[in-house]
C-alpha positions as CSV (number, residue, x, y, z in Angstrom):
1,X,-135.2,-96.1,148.5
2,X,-135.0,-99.4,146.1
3,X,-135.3,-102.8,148.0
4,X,-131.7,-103.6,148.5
5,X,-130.8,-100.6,150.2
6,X,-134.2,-100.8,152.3
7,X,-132.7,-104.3,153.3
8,X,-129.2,-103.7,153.9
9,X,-130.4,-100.6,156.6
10,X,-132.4,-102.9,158.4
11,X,-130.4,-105.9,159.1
12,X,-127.2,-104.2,159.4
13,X,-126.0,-102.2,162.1
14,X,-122.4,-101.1,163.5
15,X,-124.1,-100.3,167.2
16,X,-124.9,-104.6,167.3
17,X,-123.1,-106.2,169.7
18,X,-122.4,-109.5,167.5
19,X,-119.4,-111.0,165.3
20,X,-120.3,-108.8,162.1
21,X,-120.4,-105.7,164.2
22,X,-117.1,-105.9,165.7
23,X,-115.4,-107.2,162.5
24,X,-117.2,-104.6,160.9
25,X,-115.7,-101.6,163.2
26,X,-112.3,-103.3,162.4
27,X,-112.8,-103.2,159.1
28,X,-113.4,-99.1,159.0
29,X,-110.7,-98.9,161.3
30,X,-108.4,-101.1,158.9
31,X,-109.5,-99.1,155.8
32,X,-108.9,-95.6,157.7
33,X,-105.7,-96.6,158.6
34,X,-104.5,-98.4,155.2
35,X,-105.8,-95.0,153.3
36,X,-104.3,-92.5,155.8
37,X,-100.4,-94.4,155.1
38,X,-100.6,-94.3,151.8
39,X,-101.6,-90.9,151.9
40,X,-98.5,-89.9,153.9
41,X,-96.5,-91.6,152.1
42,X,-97.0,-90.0,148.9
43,X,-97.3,-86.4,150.1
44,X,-93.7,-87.0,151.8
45,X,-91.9,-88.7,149.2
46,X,-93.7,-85.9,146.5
47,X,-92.2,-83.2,148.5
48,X,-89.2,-85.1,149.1
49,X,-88.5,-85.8,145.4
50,X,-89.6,-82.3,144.3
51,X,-87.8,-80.3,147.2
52,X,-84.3,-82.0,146.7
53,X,-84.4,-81.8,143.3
54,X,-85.2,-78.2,143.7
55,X,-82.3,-77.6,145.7
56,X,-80.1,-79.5,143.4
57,X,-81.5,-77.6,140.2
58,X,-81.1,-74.6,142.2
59,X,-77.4,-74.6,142.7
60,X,-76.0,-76.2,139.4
61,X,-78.6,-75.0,136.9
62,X,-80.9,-77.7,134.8
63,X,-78.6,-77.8,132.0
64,X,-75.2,-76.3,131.6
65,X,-72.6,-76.3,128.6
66,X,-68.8,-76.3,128.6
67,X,-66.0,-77.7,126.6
68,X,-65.4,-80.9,125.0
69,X,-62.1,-82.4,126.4
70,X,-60.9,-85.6,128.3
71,X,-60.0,-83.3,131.8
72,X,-61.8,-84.6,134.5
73,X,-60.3,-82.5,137.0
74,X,-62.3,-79.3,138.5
75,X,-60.0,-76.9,136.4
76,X,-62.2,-76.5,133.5
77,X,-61.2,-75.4,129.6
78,X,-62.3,-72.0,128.7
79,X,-64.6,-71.0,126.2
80,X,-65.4,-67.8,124.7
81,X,-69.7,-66.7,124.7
82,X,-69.6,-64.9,121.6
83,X,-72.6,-64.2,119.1
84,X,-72.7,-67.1,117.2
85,X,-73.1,-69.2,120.6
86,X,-75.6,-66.5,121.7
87,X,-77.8,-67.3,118.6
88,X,-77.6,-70.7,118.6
89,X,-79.0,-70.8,121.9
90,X,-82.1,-68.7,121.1
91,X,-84.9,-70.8,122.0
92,X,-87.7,-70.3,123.3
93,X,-87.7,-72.6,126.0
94,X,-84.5,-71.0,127.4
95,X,-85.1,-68.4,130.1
96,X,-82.1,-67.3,131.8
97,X,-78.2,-67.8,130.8
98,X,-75.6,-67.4,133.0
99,X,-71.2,-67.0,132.8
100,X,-69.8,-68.9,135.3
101,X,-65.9,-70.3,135.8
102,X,-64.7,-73.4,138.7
103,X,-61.6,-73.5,140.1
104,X,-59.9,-75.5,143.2
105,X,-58.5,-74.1,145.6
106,X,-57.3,-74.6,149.4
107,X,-59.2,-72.3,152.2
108,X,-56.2,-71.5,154.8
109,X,-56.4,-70.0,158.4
110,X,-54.4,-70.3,161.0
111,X,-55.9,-73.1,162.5
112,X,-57.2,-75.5,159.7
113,X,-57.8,-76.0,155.8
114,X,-60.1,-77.3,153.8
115,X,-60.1,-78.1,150.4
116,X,-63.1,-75.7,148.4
117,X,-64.2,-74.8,144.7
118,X,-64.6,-71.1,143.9
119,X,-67.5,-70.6,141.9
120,X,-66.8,-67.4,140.1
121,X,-70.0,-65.8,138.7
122,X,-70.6,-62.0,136.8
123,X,-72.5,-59.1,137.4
124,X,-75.3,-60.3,135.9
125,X,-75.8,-63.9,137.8
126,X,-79.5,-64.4,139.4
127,X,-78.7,-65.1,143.1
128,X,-82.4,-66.0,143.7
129,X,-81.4,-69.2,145.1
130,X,-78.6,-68.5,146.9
131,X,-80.5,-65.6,148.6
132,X,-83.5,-67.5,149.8
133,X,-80.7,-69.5,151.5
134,X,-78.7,-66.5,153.0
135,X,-78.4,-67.3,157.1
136,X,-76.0,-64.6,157.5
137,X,-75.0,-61.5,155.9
138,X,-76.0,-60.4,152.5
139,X,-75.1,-61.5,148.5
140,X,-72.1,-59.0,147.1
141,X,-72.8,-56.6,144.5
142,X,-70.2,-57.5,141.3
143,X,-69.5,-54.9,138.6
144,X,-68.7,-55.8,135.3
145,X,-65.2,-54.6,134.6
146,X,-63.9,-54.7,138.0
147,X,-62.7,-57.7,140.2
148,X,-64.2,-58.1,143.6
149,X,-62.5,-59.7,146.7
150,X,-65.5,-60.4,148.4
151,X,-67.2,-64.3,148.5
152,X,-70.1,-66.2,150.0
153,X,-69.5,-69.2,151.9
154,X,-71.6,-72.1,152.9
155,X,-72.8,-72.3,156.7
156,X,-70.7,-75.4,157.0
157,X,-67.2,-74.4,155.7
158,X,-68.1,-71.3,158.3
159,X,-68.3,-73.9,161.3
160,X,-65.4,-75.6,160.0
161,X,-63.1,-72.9,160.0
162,X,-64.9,-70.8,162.5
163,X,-65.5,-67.5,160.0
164,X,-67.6,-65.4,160.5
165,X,-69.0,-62.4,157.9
166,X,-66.8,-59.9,157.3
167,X,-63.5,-61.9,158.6
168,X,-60.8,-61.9,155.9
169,X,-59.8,-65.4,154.0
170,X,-56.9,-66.5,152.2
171,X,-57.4,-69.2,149.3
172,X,-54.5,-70.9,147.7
173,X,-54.0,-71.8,144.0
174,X,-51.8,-73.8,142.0
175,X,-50.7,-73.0,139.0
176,X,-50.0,-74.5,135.6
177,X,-46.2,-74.3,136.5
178,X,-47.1,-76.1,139.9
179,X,-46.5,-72.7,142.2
180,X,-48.9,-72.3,145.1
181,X,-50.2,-68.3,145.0
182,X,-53.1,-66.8,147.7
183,X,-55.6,-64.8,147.3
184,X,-57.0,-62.7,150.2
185,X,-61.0,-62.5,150.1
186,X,-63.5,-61.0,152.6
187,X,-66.6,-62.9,153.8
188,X,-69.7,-61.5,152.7
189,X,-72.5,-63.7,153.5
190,X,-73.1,-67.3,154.8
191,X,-75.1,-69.2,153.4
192,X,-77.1,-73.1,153.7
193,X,-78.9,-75.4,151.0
194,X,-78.5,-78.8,153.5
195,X,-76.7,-80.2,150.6
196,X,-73.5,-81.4,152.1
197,X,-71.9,-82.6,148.5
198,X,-72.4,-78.8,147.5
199,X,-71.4,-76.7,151.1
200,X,-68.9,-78.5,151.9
201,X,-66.9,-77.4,149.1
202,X,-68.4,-74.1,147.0
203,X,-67.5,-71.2,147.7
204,X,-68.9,-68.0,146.0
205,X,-66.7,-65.1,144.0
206,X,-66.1,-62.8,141.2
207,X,-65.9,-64.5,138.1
208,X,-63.2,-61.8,137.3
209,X,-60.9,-63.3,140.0
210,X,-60.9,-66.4,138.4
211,X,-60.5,-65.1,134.8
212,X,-56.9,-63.8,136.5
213,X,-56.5,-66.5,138.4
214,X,-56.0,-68.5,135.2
215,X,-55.1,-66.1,132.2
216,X,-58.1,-66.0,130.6
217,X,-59.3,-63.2,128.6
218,X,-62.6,-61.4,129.6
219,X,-64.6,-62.7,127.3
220,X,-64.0,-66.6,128.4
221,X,-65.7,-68.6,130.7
222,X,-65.4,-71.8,132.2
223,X,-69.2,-73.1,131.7
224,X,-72.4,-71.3,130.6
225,X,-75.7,-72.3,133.4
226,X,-79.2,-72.2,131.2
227,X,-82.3,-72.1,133.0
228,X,-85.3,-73.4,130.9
229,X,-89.5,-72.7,130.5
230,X,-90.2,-76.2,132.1
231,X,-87.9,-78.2,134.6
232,X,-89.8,-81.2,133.6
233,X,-88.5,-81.4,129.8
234,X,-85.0,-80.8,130.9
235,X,-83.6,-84.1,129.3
236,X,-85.6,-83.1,126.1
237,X,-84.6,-79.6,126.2
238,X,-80.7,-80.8,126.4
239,X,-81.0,-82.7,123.5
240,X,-82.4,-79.6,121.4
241,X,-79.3,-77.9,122.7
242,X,-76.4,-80.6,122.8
243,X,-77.4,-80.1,119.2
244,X,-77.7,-76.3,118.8
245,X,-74.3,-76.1,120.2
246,X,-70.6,-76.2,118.2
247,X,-68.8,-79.7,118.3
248,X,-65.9,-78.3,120.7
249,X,-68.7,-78.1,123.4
250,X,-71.0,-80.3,125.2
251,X,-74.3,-79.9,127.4
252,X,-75.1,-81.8,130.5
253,X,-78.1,-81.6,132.7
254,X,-78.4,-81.7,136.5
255,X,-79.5,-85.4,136.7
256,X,-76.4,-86.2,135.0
257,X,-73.8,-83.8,137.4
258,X,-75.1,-85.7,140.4
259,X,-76.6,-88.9,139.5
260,X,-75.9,-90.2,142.7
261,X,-78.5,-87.9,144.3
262,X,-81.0,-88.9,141.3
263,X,-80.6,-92.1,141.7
264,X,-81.4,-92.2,145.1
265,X,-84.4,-90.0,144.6
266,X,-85.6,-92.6,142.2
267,X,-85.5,-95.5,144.5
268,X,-88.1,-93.5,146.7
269,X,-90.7,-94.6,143.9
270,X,-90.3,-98.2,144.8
271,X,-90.9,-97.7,148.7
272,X,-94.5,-95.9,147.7
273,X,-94.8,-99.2,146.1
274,X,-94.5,-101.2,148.3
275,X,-96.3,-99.5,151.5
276,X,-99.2,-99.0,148.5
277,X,-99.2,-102.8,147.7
278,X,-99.0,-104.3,151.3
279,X,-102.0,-101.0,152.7
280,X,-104.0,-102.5,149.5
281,X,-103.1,-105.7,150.0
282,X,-103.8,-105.9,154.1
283,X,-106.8,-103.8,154.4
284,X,-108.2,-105.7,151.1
285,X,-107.6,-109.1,153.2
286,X,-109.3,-107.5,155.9
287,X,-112.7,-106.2,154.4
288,X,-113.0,-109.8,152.4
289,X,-113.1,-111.6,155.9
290,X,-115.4,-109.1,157.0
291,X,-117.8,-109.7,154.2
292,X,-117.0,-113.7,154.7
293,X,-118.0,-113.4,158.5
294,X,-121.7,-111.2,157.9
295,X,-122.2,-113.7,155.2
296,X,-121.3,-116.8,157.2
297,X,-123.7,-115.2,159.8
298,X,-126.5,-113.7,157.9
299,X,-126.7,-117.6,156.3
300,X,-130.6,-117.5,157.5
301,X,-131.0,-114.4,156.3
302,X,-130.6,-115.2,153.3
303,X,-132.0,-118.5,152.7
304,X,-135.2,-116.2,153.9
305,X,-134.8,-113.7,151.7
306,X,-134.6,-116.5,148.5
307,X,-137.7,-118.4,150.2
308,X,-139.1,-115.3,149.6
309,X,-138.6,-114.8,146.4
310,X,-135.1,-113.0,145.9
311,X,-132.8,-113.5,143.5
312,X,-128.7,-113.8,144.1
313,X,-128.5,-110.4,142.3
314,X,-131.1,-108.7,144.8
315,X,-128.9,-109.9,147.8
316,X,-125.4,-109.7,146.4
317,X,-126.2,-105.5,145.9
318,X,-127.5,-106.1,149.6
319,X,-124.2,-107.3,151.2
320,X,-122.5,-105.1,148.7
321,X,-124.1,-101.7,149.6
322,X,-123.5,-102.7,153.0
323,X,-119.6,-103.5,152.1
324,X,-119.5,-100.1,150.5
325,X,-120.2,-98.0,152.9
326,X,-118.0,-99.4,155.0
327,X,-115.9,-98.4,152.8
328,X,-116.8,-95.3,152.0
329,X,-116.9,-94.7,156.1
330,X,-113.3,-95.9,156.2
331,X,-111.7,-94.1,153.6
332,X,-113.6,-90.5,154.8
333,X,-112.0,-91.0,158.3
334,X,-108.4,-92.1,156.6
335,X,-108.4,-88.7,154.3
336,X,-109.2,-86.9,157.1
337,X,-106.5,-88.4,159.4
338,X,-103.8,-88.5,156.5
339,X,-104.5,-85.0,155.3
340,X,-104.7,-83.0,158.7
341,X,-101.7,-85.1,159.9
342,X,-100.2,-83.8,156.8
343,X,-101.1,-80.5,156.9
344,X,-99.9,-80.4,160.6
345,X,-95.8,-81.4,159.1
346,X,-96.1,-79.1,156.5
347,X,-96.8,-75.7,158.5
348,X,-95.4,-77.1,161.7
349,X,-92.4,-79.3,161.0
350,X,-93.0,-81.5,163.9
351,X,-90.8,-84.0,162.9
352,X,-87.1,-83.1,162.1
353,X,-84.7,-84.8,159.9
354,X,-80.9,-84.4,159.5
355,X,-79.5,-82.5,156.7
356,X,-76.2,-84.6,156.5
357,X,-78.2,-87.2,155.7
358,X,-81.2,-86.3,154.1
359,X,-80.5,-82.8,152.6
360,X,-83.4,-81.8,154.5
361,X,-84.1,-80.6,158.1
362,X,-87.4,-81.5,158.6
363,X,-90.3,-84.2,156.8
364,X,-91.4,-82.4,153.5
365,X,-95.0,-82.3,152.3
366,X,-96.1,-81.9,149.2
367,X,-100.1,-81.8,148.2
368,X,-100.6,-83.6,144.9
369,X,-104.7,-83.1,144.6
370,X,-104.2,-85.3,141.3
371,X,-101.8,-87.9,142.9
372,X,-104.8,-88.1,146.0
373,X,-107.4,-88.0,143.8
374,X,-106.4,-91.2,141.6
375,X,-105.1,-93.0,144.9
376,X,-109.0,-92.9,146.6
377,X,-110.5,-93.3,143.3
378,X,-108.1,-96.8,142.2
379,X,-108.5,-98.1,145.9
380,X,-111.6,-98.1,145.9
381,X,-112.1,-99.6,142.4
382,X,-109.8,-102.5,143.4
383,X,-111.6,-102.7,147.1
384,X,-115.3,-103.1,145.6
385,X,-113.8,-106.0,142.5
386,X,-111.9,-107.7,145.7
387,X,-115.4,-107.9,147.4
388,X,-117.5,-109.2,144.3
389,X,-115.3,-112.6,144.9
390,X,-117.1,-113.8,148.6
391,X,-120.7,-112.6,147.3
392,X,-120.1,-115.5,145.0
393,X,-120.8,-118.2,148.1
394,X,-124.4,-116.6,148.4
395,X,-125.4,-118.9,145.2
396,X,-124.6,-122.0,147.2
397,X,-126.9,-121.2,149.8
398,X,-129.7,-123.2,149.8
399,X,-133.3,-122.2,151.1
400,X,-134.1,-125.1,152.5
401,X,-131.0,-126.0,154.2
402,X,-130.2,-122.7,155.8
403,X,-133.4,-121.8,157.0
404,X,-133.6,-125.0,158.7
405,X,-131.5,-124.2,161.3
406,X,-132.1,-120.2,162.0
């Protein structure tokens, strides 16, 4: 054990009953507590970014393609998927590729109606998503050449027009020559993402119905869904393919199909921010008066310790490996507290949220080891350079003046 660790044992203790010792035990406490929020707060808004961006990716595709026109209504302008498309699309960072049509429509029952968008999708869709979100029933099974009456609604529109699986519903159309026509479909499974901007409307069906719905040949589709390698180059991977693709069409991405959710997703970043700056900022406050207060009443101690023959180096390292594991005390009980408090939400969703308002029924938590890892490592770094400033008043103490009055 080298001398200023030998010295720092002896003449420091948290069972004391004096000033340093209480302001000490605050100080763990403030550190525990300033490391445990922080913690929280990035494991939930992590799994609150990742988890809604998830569920947006997961119903509208990362990046989709359609035709170039000035229509910014739902009914969309066909486009045919032939082989030249087909080959310009062949990258290798493009997994899936998927036929799908929109159309507007009006849900009728004898009671109420609600205004919905049919999602028509082929034989070949991946329902992945929508299954993992099924609450009732089960997905339909569409054949290639043949047009199926049967759809998947949300959980919401359900409530809303009390159907149930299996009940029969009537949609209604208008045409290009401005006649309404219905359409009688059968309810073959519910199903619930918690995002209201997508229940409350999709609905569901056979891209066949809306081929006939709207005179289009077989071979047209309204947009064409791509699923890529890595849902982090998505903007990059658009680019490649607005590119690929011919000039009468034009790719989008999910950011920019509902930037409004984005957006709000990237405002999230600047609360961690702030609840980062003012934990750093508090608890770095905090531990500085602490080391003040042992200095201002360890005064005799050290104008000993210099009588003797110590340098300011030798001491500083003193209060400083005393500093430090108080820090290193603080921040041990703060992982532990943030981390099992975490863990606890994550397997037990203790606290609840609402889904009309946060697309999410309960707190997500997300484990970033990297994210945890540079948060302990850059508050302590910025902890240790905050204490190095009060150390400084130790060369103003002078032997002869301090010692005077132990």
């Amino acid at each position: 054990m080298n001398a200023a660790a030998f010295i720092s044992k002896r003449i420091f203790s948290l069972s004391k009953e004096n000033l340093s010792s209480t302001v000490m035990r605050i100080a763990v406490i403030s550190v525990a507590l300033g490391i445990a929020i922080m913690l929280i707060s990035i494991a939930v808004v992590v799994g609150f970014k990742n988890q809604i961006k998830d569920k947006v990716i997961g119903f509208v595709a990362p990046i989709h393609i359609q035709a170039l026109n000035q229509n910014e209504s739902i009914e969309e302008t066909p486009f045919v998927f032939d082989s030249v498309l087909s080959t310009r699309l062949d990258k290798p960072f493009i997994t899936e590729m998927h036929k799908t049509a929109n159309k507007a429509g009006i849900l009728k029952t004898d009671e109420d109606i609600q205004a919905v968008v049919l999602k028509g999708v082929d034989a070949d869709y991946n329902w992945k998503y929508i299954e993992s979100n099924i609450i009732d029933g089960e997905i339909p099974q569409y054949v290639e050449n043949e047009r199926s009456n049967d759809v998947v609604i949300s959980n919401l529109i359900a409530h809303k027009m009390k159907l149930h699986v299996g009940d029969p519903v009537r949609i209604w159309f208008v045409d290009s020559g401005m006649k309404a026509r219905g359409r009688k479909f059968d309810v073959k499974g519910i199903y619930e993402t918690g995002l209201q901007d997508c229940d409350e409307r999709f609905v569901y069906c056979d891209l066949n119905q809306i081929r006939r719905l709207n005179g289009w040949d077989n071979g047209e589709i309204g947009h064409l869904e791509i699923w890529v390698a890595d849902e982090k180059l998505i903007e990059e991977y658009n680019d490649q393919i607005y590119y690929s693709i011919p000039t009468n069409l034009v790719s989008y991405t999910a950011m920019e199909t509902y930037p409004n959710i984005f957006d709000w997703l990237q405002l999230q970043d600047m609360n961690v921010v702030i609840i980062i700056a003012l934990m750093l900022l508090v608890a770095g406050i905090t531990i500085i008066s602490m080391l003040l207060i042992i200095i201002l009443e360890r005064t005799s101690t050290i104008g000993l310790l210099k009588a003797m023959g110590a340098n300011n180096q030798l001491i500083r390292r003193i209060f400083m490996k005393r500093s430090f594991r108080i820090l290193l005390i603080g921040m041990i009980i703060g992982n532990v507290i943030g981390l099992g408090l975490c863990f606890i939400q994550s397997h037990y969703n203790i606290i609840a949220l609402s889904p009309e308002s946060y697309y999410l029924s309960s707190v997500p938590i997300e484990f970033n080891w990297c994210y945890i890892a540079a948060l302990n490592l850059g508050t302590m770094i910025l902890w240790v350079l905050m204490l190095l400033l009060p150390t400084m008043l130790i060369n103003n103490v002078r032997p002869s003046k301090s010692i005077r009055f132990e």
